[in-house]
Short mmCIF file of the C-alpha atoms (twelve columns), coordinates in Angstrom:
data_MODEL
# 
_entry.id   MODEL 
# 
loop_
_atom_site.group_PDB 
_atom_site.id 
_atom_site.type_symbol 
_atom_site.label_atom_id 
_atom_site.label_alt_id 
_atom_site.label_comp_id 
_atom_site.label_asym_id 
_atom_site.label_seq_id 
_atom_site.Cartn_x 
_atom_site.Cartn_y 
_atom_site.Cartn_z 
_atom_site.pdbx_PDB_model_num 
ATOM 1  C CA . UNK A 1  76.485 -13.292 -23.841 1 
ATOM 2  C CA . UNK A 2  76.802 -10.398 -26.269 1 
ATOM 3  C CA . UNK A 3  77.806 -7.009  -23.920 1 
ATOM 4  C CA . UNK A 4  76.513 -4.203  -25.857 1 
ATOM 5  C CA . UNK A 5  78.216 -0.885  -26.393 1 
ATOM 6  C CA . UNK A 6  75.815 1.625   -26.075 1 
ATOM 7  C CA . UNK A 7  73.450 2.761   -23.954 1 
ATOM 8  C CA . UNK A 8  70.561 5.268   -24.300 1 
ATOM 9  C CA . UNK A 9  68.793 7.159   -21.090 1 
ATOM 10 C CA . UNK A 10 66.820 10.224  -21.673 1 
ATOM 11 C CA . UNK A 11 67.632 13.426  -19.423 1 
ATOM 12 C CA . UNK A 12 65.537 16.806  -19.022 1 
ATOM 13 C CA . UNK A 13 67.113 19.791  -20.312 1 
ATOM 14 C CA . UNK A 14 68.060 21.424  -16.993 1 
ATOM 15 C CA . UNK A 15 70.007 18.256  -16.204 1 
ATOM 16 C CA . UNK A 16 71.400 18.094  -19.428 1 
ATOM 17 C CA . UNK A 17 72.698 21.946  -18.921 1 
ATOM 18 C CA . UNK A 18 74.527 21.336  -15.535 1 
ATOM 19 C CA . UNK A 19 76.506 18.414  -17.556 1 
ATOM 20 C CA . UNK A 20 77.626 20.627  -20.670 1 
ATOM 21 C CA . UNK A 21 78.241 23.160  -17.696 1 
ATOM 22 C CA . UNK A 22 81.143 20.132  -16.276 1 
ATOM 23 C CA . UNK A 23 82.593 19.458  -19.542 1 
ATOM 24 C CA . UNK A 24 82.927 23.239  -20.268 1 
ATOM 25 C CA . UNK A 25 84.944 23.410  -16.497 1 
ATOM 26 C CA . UNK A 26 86.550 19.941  -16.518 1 
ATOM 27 C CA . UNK A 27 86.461 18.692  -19.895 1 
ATOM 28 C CA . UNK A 28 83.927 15.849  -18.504 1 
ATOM 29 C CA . UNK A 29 80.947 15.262  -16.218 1 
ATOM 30 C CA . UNK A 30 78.932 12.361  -14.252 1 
ATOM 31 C CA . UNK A 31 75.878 10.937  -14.656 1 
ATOM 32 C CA . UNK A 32 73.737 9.656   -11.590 1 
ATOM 33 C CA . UNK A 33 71.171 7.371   -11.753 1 
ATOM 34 C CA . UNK A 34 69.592 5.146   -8.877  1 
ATOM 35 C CA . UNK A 35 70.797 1.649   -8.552  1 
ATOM 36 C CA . UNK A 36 67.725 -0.401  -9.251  1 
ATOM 37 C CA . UNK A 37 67.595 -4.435  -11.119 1 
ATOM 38 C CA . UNK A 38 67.113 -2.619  -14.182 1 
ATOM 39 C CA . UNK A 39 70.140 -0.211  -14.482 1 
ATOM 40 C CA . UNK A 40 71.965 -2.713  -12.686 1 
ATOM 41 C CA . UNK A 41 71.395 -5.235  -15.404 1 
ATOM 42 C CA . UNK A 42 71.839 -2.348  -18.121 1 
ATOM 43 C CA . UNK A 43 75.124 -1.685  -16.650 1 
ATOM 44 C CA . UNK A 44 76.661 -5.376  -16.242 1 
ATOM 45 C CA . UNK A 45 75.970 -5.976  -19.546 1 
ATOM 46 C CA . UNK A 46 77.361 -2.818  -20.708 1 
ATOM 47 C CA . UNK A 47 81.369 -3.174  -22.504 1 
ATOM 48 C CA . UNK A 48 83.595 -0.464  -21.844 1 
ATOM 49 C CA . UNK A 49 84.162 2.124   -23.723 1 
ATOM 50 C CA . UNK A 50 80.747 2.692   -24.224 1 
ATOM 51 C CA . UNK A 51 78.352 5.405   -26.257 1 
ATOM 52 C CA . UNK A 52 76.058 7.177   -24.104 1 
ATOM 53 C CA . UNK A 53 72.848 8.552   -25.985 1 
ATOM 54 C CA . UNK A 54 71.403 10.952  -23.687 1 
ATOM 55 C CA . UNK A 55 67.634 11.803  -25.440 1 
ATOM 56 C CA . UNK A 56 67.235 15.718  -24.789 1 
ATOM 57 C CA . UNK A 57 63.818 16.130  -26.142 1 
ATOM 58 C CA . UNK A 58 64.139 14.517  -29.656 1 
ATOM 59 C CA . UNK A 59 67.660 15.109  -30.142 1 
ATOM 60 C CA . UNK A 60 70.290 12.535  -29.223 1 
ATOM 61 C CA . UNK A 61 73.740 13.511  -27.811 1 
ATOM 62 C CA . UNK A 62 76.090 11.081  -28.518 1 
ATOM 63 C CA . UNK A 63 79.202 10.593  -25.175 1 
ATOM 64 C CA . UNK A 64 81.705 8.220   -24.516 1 
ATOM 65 C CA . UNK A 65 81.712 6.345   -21.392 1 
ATOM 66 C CA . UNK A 66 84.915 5.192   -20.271 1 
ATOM 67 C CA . UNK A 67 84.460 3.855   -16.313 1 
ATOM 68 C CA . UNK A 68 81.741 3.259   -14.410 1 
ATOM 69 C CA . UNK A 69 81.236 3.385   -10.743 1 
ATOM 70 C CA . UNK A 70 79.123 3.120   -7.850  1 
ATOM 71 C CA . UNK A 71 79.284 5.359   -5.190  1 
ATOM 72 C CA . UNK A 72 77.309 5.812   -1.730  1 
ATOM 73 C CA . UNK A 73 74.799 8.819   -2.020  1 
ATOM 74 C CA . UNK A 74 76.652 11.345  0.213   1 
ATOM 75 C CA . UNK A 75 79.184 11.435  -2.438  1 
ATOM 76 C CA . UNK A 76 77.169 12.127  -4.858  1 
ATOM 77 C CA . UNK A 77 77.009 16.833  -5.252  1 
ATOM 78 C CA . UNK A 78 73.557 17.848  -3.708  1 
ATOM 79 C CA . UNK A 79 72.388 19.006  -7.097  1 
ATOM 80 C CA . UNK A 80 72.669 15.806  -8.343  1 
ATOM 81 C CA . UNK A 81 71.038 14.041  -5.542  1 
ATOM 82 C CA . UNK A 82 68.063 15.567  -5.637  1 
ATOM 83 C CA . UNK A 83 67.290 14.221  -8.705  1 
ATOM 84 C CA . UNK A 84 68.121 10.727  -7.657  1 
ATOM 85 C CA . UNK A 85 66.190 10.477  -4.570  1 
ATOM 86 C CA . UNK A 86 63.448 12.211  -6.771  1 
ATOM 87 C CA . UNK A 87 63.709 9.352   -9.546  1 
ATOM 88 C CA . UNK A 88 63.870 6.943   -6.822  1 
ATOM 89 C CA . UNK A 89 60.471 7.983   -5.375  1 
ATOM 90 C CA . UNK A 90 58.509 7.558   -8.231  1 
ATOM 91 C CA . UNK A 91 58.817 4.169   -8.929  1 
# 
């Protein structure tokens, strides 16, 4: 099967803020997103290094994904889990 090298998720702009807020402190940042059959199947099929289009709006920002993990939700910074459990409760 053909593993793709991009992937494309759209992001609000407050969210999208916070992240250019990492890269300015660490020179990177994390994305979090609820494990569910469909980003699980997005993400096994995905081949690393990958580009990340993150749709802000109308305008793409182009990343470059280099690991991918999955991590337990206590892990994951509070700011960031908010958003989760909120994207997991409205499916």
């Amino acid at each position: 099967m053909h593993k793709p090298k991009m992937l494309t998720t759209t992001i609000n702009r407050a969210a999208f803020a916070e992240k250019m807020k990492q890269v300015a402190e660490s020179g990177h940042f994390y994305e979090y997103k609820c494990i569910t059959d469909f980003w699980t199947c997005r993400i096994e099929r995905l081949k690393l290094p990958a580009e990340i289009v993150f749709l802000v709006g109308q305008s793409p920002y182009r990343f470059t994904a280099i690991s991918i993990d999955r991590v337990e939700i206590s892990t994951i910074p509070e700011y960031a889990r908010e958003i989760t459990v909120k994207d997991f409760q409205s499916r």
